[in-house]
N, C-alpha and C positions, 0 to 999 in steps of 0.2 A: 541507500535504502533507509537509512538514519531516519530520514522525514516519517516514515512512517511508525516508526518508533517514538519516535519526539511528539508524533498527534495523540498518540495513546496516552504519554503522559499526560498532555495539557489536556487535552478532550474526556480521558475517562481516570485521569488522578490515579494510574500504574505507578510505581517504581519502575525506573529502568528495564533492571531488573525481569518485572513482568511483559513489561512493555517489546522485549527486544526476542522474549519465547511468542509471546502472542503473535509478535510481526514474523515470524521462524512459520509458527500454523497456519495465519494466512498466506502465507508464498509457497508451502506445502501443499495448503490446500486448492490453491488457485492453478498451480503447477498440476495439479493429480483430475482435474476438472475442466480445464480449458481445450478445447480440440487443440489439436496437433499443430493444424495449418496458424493459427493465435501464437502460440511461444517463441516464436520472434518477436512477436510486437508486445506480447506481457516480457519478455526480456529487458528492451529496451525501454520500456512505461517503467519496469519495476528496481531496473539497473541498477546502477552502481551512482555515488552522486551525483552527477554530472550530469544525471537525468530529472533532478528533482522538478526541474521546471513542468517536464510532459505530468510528472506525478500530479505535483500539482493541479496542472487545469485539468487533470483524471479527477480529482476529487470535487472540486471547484465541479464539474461539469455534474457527478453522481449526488453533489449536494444540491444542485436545479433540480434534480430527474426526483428527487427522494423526498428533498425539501430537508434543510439542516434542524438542527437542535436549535 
């Protein structure tokens, strides 16, 4: 889940630090908000490193939908 900590720094200039409670409230918050039948597949999207590739094209694909910075 590092990646998503490591975007915080370079994308919004966090310390660590901040970086690694802010990724703690989105995976709380995404966890306390996602129906039931989804937390397998936010599990595995959100997992452990070895997932970072799906993360990835999750962000890659929500930076299409949103339009990036």
């Amino acid at each position: 889940m590092a990646i998503v900590a490591n975007l915080l720094q370079e994308k919004a200039g966090l310390t660590p630090e901040q970086a690694n409670v802010a990724e703690q409230l989105v995976l709380q918050h995404l966890s306390a908000n996602v129906p039931p039948q989804y937390h397998d597949m936010l599990g595995s999207v959100l997992g452990s490193g070895n997932q970072q590739g799906s993360l990835g094209s999750l962000i890659g694909d929500a930076e299409k939908l949103f339009g990036s910075k």
